[in-house]
C-alpha positions as CSV (number, residue, x, y, z in Angstrom):
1,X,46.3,15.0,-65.9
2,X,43.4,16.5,-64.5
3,X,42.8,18.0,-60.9
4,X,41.5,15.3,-59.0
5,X,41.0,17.3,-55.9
6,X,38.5,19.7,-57.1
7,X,36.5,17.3,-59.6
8,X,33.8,15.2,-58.7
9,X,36.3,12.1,-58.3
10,X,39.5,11.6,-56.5
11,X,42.0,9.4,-57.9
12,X,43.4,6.3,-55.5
13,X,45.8,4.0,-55.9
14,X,46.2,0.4,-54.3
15,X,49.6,1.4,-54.3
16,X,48.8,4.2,-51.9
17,X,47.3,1.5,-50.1
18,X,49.7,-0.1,-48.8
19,X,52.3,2.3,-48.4
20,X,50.2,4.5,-46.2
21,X,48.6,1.8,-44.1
22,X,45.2,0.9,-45.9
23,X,44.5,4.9,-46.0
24,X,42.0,4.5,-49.2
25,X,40.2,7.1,-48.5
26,X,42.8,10.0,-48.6
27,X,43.2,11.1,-52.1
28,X,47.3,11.7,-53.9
29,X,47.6,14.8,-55.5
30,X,46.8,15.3,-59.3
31,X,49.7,13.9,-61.5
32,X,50.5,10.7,-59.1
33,X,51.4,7.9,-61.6
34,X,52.1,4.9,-60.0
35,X,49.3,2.3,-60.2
36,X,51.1,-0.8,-59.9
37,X,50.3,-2.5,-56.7
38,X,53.5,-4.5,-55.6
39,X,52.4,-7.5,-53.3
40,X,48.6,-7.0,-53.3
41,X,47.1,-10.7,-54.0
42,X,43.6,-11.1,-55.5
43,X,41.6,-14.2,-55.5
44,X,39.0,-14.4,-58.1
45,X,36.1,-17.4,-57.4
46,X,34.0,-18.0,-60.1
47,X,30.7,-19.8,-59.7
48,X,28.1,-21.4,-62.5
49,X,25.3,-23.3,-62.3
50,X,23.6,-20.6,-60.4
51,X,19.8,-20.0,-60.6
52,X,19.0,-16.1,-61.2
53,X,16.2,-15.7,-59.0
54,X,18.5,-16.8,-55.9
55,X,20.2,-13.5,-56.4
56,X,18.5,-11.6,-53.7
57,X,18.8,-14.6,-51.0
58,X,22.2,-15.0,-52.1
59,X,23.4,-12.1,-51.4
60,X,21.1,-10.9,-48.1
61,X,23.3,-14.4,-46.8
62,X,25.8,-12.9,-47.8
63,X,25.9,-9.5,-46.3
64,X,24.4,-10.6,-43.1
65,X,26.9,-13.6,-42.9
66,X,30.0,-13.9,-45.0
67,X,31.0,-10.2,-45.1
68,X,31.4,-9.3,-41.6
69,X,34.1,-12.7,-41.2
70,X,35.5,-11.6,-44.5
71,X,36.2,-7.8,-43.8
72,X,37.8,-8.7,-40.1
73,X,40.3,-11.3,-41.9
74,X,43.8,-10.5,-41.7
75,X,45.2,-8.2,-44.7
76,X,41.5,-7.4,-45.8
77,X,41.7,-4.5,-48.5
78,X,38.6,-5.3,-50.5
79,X,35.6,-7.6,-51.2
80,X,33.2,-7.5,-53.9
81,X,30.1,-9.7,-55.2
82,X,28.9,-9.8,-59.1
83,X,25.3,-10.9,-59.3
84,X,24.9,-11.6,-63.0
85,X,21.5,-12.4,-64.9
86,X,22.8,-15.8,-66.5
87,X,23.8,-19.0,-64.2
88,X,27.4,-17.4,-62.9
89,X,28.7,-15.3,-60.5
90,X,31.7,-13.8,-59.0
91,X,33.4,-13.1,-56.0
92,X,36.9,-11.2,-55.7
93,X,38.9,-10.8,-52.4
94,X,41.8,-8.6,-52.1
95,X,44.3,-9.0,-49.6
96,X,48.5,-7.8,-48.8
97,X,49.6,-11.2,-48.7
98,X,48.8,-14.9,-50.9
99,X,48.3,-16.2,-47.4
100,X,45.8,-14.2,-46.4
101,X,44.3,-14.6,-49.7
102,X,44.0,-18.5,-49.5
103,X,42.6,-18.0,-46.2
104,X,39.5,-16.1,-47.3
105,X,39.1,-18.7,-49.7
106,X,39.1,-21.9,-47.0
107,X,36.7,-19.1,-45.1
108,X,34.6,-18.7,-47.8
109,X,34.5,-22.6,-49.1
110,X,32.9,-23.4,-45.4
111,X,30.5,-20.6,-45.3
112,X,29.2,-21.8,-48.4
113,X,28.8,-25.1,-47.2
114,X,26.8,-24.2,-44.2
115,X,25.0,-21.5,-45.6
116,X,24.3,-21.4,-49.2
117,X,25.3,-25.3,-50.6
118,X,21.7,-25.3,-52.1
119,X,22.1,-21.7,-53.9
120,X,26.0,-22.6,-55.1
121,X,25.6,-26.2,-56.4
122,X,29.3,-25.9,-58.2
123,X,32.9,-25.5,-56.8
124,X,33.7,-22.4,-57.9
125,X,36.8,-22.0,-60.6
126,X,39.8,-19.8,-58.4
127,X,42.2,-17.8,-60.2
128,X,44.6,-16.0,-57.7
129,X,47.6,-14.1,-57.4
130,X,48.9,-10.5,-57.7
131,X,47.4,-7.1,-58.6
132,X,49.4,-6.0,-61.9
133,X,47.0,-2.6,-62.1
134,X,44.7,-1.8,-59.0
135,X,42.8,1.6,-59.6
136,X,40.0,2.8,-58.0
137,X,38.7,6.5,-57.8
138,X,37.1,7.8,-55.5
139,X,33.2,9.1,-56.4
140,X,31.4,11.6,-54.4
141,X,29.7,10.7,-51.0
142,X,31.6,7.0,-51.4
143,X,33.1,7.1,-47.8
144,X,29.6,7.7,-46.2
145,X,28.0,4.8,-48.1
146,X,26.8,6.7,-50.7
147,X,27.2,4.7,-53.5
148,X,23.3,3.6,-55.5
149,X,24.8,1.0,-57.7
150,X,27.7,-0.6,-59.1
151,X,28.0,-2.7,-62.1
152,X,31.0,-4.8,-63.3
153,X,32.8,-7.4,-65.9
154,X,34.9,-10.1,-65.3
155,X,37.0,-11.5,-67.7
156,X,39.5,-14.3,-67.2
157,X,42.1,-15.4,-70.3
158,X,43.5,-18.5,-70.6
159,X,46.7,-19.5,-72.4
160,X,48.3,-16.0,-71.1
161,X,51.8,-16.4,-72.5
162,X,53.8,-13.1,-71.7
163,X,57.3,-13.7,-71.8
164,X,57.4,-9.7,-70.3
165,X,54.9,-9.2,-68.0
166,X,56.1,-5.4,-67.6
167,X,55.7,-5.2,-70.9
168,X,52.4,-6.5,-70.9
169,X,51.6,-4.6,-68.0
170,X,52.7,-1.0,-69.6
171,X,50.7,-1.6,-72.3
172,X,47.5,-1.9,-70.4
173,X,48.6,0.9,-68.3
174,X,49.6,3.7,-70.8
175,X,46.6,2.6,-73.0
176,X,43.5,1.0,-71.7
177,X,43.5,2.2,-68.4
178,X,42.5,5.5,-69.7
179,X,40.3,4.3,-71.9
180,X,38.4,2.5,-68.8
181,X,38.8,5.6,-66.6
182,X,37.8,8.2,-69.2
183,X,34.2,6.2,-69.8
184,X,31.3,7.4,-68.4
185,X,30.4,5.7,-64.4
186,X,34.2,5.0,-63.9
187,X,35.1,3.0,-60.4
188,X,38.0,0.7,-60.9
189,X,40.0,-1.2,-62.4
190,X,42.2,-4.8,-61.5
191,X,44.2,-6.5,-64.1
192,X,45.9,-9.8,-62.0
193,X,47.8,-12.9,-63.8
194,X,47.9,-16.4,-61.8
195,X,51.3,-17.2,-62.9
196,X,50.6,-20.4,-64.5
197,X,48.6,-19.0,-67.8
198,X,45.3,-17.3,-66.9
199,X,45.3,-13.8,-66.7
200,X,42.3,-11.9,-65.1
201,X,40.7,-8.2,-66.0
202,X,38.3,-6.8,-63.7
203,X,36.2,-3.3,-64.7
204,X,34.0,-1.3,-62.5
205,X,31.4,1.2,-63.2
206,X,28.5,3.1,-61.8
207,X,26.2,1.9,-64.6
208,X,25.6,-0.8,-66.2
209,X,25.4,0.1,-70.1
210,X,29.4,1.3,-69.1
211,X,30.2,-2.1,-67.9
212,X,29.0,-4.1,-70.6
213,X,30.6,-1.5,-72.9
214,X,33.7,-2.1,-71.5
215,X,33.7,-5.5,-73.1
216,X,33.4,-4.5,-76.3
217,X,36.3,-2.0,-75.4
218,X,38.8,-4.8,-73.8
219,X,38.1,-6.8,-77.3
220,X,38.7,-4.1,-79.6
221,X,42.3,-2.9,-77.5
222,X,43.0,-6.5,-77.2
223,X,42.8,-7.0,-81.0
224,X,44.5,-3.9,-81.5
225,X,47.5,-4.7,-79.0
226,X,47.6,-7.8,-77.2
227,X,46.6,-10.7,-79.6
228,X,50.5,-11.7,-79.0
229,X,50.3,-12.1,-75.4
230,X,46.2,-13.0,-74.6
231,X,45.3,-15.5,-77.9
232,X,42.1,-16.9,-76.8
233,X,38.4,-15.2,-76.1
234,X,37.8,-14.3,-72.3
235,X,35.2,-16.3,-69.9
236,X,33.2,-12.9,-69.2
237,X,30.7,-12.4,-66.6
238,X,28.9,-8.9,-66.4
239,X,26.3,-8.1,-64.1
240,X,25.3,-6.0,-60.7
241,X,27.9,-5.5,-58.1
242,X,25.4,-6.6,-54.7
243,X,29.0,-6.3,-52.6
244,X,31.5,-3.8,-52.5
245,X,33.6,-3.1,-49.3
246,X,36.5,-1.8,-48.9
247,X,38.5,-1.9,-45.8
248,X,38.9,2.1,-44.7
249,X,35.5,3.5,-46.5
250,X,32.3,3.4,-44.7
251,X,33.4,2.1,-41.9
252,X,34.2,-1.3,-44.1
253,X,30.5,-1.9,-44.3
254,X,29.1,-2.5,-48.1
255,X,29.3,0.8,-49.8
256,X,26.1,-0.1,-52.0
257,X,22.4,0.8,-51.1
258,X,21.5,-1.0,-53.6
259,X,18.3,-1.9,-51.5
260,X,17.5,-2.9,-47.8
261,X,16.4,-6.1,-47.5
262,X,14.6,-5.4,-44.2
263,X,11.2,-7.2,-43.9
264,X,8.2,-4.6,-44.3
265,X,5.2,-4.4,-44.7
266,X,3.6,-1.5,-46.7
267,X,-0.6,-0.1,-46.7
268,X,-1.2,2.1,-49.9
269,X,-5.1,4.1,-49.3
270,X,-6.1,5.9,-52.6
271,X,-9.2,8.2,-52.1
272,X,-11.4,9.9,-55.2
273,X,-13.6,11.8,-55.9
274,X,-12.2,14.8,-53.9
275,X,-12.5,18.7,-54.9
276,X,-9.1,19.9,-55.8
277,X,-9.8,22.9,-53.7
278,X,-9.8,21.0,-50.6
279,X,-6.5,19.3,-51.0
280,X,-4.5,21.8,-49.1
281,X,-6.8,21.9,-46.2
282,X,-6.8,17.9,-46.0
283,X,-2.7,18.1,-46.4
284,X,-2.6,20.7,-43.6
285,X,-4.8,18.6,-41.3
286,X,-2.9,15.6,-42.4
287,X,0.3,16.9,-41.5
288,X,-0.4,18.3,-38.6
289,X,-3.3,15.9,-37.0
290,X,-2.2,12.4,-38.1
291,X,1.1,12.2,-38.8
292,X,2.5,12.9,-35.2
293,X,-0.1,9.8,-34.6
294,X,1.7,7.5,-37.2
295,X,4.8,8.4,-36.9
296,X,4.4,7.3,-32.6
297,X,2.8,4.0,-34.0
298,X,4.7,0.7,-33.2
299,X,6.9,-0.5,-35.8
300,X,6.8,2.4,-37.9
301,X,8.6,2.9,-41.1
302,X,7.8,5.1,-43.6
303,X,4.4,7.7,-44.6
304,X,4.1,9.4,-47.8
305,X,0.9,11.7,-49.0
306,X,0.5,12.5,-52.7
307,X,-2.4,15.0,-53.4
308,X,-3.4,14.3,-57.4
309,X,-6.4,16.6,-58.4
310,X,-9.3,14.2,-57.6
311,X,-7.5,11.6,-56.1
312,X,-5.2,11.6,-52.8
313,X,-2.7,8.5,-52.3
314,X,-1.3,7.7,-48.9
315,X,1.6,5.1,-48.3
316,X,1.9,3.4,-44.9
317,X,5.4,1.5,-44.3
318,X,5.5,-0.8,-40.7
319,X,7.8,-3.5,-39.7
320,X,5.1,-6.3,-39.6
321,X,0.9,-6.3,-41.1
322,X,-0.7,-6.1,-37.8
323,X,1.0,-2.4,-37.3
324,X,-0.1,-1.8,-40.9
325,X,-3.7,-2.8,-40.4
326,X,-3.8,-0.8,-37.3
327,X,-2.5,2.1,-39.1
328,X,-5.9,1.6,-41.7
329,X,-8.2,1.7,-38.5
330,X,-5.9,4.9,-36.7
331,X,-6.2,6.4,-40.9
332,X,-10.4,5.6,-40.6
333,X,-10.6,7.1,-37.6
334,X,-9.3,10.3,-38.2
335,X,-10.5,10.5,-41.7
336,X,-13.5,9.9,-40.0
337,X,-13.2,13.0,-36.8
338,X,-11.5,15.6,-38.7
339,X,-11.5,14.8,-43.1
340,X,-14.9,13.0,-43.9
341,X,-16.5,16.3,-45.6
342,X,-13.5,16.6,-47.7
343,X,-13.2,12.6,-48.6
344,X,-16.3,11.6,-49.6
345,X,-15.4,7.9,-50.7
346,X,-14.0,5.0,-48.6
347,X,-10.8,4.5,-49.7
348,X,-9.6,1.6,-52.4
349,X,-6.7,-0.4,-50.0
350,X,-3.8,-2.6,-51.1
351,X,-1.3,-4.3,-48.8
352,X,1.5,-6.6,-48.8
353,X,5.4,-7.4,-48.1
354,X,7.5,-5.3,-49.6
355,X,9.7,-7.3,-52.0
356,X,11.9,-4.1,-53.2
357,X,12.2,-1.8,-50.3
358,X,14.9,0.8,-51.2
359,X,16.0,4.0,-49.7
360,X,18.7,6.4,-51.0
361,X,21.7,5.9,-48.4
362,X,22.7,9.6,-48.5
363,X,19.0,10.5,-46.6
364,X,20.2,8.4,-44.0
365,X,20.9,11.1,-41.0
366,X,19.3,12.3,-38.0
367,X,20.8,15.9,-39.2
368,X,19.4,15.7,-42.7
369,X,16.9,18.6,-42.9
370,X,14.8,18.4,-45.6
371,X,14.4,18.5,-49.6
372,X,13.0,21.2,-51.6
373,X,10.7,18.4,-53.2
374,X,10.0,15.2,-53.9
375,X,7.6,13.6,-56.2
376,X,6.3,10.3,-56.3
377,X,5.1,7.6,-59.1
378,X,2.6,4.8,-57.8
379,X,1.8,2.3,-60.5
380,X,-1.0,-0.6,-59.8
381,X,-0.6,-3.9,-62.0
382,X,-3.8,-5.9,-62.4
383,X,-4.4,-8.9,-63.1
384,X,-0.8,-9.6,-62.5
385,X,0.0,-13.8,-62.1
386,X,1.2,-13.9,-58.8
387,X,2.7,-17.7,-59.6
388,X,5.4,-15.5,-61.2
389,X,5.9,-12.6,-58.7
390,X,9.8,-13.9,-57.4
391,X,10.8,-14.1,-61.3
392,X,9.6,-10.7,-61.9
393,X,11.0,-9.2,-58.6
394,X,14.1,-10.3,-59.8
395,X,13.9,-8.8,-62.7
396,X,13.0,-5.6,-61.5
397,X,16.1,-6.0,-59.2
398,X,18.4,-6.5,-62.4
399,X,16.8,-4.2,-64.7
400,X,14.1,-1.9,-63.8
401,X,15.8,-0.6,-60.4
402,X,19.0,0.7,-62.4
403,X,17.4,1.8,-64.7
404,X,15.4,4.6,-62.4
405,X,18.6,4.8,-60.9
406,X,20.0,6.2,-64.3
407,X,16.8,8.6,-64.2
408,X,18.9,10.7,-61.6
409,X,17.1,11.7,-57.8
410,X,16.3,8.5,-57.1
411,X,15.1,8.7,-53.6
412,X,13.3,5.3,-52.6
413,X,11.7,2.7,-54.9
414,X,9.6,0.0,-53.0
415,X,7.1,-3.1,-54.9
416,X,4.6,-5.0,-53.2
417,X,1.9,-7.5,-54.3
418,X,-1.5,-7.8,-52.5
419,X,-1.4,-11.9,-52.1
420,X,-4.5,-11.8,-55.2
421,X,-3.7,-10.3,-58.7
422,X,-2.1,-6.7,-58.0
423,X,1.3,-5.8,-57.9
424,X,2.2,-2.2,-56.5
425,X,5.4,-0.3,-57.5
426,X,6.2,3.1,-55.8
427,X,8.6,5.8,-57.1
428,X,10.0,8.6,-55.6
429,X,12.3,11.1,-57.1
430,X,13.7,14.7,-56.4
431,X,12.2,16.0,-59.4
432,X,9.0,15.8,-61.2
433,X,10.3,14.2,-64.8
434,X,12.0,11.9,-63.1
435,X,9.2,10.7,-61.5
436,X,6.8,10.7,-64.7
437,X,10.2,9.3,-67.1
438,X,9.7,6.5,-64.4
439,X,6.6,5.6,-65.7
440,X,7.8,5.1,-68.8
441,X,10.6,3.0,-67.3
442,X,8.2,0.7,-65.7
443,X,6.3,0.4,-69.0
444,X,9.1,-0.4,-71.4
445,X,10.6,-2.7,-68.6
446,X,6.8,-4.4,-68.2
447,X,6.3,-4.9,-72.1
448,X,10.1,-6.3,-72.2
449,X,9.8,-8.7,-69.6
450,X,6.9,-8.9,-67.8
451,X,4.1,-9.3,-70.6
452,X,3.2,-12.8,-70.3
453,X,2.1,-12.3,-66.4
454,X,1.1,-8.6,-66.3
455,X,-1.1,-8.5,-69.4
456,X,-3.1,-5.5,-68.4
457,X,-1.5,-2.0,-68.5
458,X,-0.8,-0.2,-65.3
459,X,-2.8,2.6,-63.8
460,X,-1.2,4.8,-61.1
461,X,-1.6,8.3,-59.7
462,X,1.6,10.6,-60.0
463,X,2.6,14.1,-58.2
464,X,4.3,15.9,-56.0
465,X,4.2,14.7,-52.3
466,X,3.3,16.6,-49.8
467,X,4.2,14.6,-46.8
468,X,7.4,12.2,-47.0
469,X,8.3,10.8,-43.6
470,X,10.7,8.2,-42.7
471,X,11.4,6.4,-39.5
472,X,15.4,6.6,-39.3
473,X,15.5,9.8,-41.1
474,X,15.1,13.5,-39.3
475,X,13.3,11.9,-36.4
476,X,10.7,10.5,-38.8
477,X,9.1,14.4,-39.4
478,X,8.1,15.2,-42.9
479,X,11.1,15.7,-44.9
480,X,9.6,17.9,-47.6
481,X,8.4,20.1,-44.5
482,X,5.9,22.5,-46.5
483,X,2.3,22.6,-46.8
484,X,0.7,23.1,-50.1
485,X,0.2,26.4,-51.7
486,X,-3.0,27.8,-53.0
């Protein structure tokens, strides 16, 4: 058994749970073995019928609405929400007692009727009743919110005849268990039975490739070991995990960033046909002239500078497009006073909504001083179909935005479209081949998905940024904090 106290995870038990008071977050020492979870109750709602691009509404409702009544229930221990890309979905509460369990579900059954009826057309199949195996482990930075993505599989068997459920339940302890917690992305595991024939397994990862793979895994151990106890195929649903909270981390406020869903509004300016040479000296005035101006702008959000040879990009992020368009005319007016020797050209200006607005949760902090570097990717899309902008947004949620997450450094990924035929993605990573791999991401992800409304390749200016400012984040000054050399 490994040293879970100096690795990079820290192995908890639901057992632990309960006997220390809902204390998830302090981790046993290495070599604790009990995982079985005596009188946890699970409740396991499965929805179909559901329409993909619904996803993101779904669960902003969600998270604004259900989880705060969910997480101050009675017996709460955990609550987590699998956004797949087919027509289902999946909740699962986790409470001490059945009661407490059935309760969530009448709560959920009415928020669903006043809330999201027209996004859940189905009564959802529930399969409930106790935690055989609860396992979760612990993964760096996961009490602060820390967590960039989750990804999980679902997968419920009928006809569940096990004469000895201990039996049954040391065999998936001593042998898949560590299979699951041995793959790559490990979060947790919940093997429940409902008493009455179905029999549910539940595996969570940090990446998605691990939680598909751990299909594949469950069929070849259950062929192996279990034929005698689980004879028919699993319903399985795979897919993003939108929701995870758990009662004593974070406060027990959803430990994913997987984006914000807050309503902005974003101005990109790209200038050319600049000297090279002069680039520092417009970075130094930049830094020092107009961004104390910006960042004391109403409704500001976010201001990123990428110098790129001949070209300079900036990124404006407000709350709403009036600050935005204000920000253009306090942007012409200085280029105008203090830069219009070094920028020749009027700038090229696209605007829009931001439809992915994501920022890396660990940057969140008024004490957080700075980063070595960062290094941003802006890609332009034109002659993008704009009739199809939702279904592609989507899709970048389920595919494209894990997939830079996977790249490693991912520090804020927003997407925008201008309301005519361009569509804007913006990158930023702590390293520059991240930032140039996501490029590539965007491409593959474009020619797998997207080629019947973005038929033209994408153009886009890459680099190192010189100014990355955001408004909740070291009291909005430039996090990179460092003027260009030479």
């Amino acid at each position: 058994m490994p040293s879970f106290a100096s690795a990079r995870k820290k192995r908890i038990t639901l057992f632990a749970l309960l006997s220390f008071a809902l204390l998830l977050a302090l981790p046993l020492p290495a070599g604790a073995a009990d995982t079985i979870a005596d009188g946890v109750f699970i409740s396991i709602r499965h929805y179909e019928g559901l329409d993909p691009a619904n996803n993101q509404e779904l669960e902003r409702v969600t998270r604004e609405g259900f989880v705060p009544i969910i997480s101050g229930s009675d017996g709460f221990i955990a609550y987590y929400v699998l956004y797949p890309t087919d027509s289902t979905g999946v909740t699962i509460s986790i409470f001490e007692t059945r009661e407490q369990a059935a309760a969530s579900n009448e709560l959920a059954r009415e928020f669903v009727v006043d809330h999201l009826a027209p996004l859940l057309p189905n009564p959802p199949r529930i399969v409930e009743g106790l935690v055989d195996i609860g396992f979760v482990e612990m993964m760096d930075g996961m009490g602060n919110g820390e967590v960039g993505s989750l990804h999980a599989s679902a997968r419920i068997y009928d006809g569940f005849e096990a004469a000895d459920l201990d039996e049954f339940v040391a065999i998936v302890e001593d042998g898949f268990l560590p299979i699951m917690r041995e793959s790559a992305g490990f979060f947790g595991y919940y093997l429940m039975h409902d008493g009455a024939g179905a029999l549910s397994a539940i595996s969570i990862f940090d990446t998605e490739a691990s939680a598909l793979a751990s299909n594949e895994q469950a069929r070849e151990f259950v062929a192996e070991n279990l034929t005698a106890f689980l004879p028919k195929a699993p319903l399985i649903t795979s897919g993003r995990v939108g929701i995870a909270v758990l009662a004593d981390l974070n406060d027990g406020a959803n430990l994913i960033e997987a984006m914000t869903m807050k309503t902005a509004f974003a101005s990109v300016r790209v200038y050319d046909g600049i000297d090279p040479a002069d680039q520092a000296e417009i970075v130094r005035l930049t830094d020092e002239g107009f961004l104390p101006i910006i960042r004391e702008s109403d409704g500001f959000v976010g201001y990123y500078f990428l110098p790129a040879g001949e070209m300079l990009a900036t990124i404006s992020l407000f709350d709403a497009p009036e600050q935005a368009s204000a920000s253009n005319e306090a942007a012409r007016e200085f280029v105008a006073k203090y830069l219009a020797p070094l920028l020749p050209n009027a700038p090229i200006i696209y605007e829009g909504s931001l439809s992915l607005n994501y920022v890396a949760a660990l940057r969140r902090s008024e004490e957080f001083s700075g980063v070595e570097a960062l290094y941003a990717s802006i890609r332009f899309y034109e002659g993008f179909d704009l009739r199809h902008f939702g279904e592609a947004n989507d899709l970048a949620i389920l595919h494209l935005l894990p997939a830079l997450q996977e790249l490693g450094g991912l520090f804020a990924q927003y997407a925008f479209n201008d309301g005519e035929d361009t569509v804007v993605g913006i990158s930023v990573f702590e390293s520059e081949a991240a930032a140039l791999a996501a490029n590539d991401a965007g491409k593959a992800f474009t020619i797998e998905y997207l080629a019947a409304w973005a038929p033209n390749p994408p153009t886009g200016v890459s680099g190192k940024l010189a100014i990355a400012a955001q408004a909740e984040i070291n009291m909005g000054e430039n996090l990179v904090g460092a003027v260009m050399e030479g």
